[in-house]
N, C-alpha and C positions, 0 to 999 in steps of 0.2 A: 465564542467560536474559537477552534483551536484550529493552528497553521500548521505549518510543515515548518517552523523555525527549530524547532529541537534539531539538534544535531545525532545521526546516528551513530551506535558503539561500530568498530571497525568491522565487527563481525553483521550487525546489520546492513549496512552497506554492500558488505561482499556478497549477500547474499541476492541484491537485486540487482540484473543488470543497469549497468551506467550510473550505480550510484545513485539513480532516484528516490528516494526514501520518504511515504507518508508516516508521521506520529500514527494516524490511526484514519479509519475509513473516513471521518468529517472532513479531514485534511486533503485526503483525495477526491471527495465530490466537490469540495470547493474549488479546486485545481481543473475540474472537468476529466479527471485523469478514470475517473471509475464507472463502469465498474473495470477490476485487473484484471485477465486470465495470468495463468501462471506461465511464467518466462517473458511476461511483459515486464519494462522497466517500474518500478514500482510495488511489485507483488511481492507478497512474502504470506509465508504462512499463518504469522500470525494475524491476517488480516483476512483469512479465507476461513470461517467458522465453520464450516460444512464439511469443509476438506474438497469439497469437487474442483479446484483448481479454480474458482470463480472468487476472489476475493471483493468486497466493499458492494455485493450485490443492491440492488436498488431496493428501497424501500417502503414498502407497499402502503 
């Protein structure tokens, strides 16, 4: 199971508000953080496959 311990590059960081940073969507369902809309702390694009501003969508 992979955590949010990675540290993000400075540019990922800026990119989510308050510096919340999931490695990847497993990191933020463990966290209870997902799913993201965008401009939530957390979100970033690479973690929204769709592009609909829904990142880490639930799993069917």
């Amino acid at each position: 199971m992979t955590t949010e311990s990675a540290q993000p590059t400075e540019e990922e960081a800026s990119e989510s508000p308050a510096g919340v940073y999931y490695e990847n969507c497993d990191a933020a369902r463990a966290a209870g953080a997902a799913p993201l809309l965008r401009g939530e702390p957390g979100y970033r694009d690479e973690l929204d496959g769709e592009g609909d501003g829904i990142a880490c969508e639930p799993v069917p």
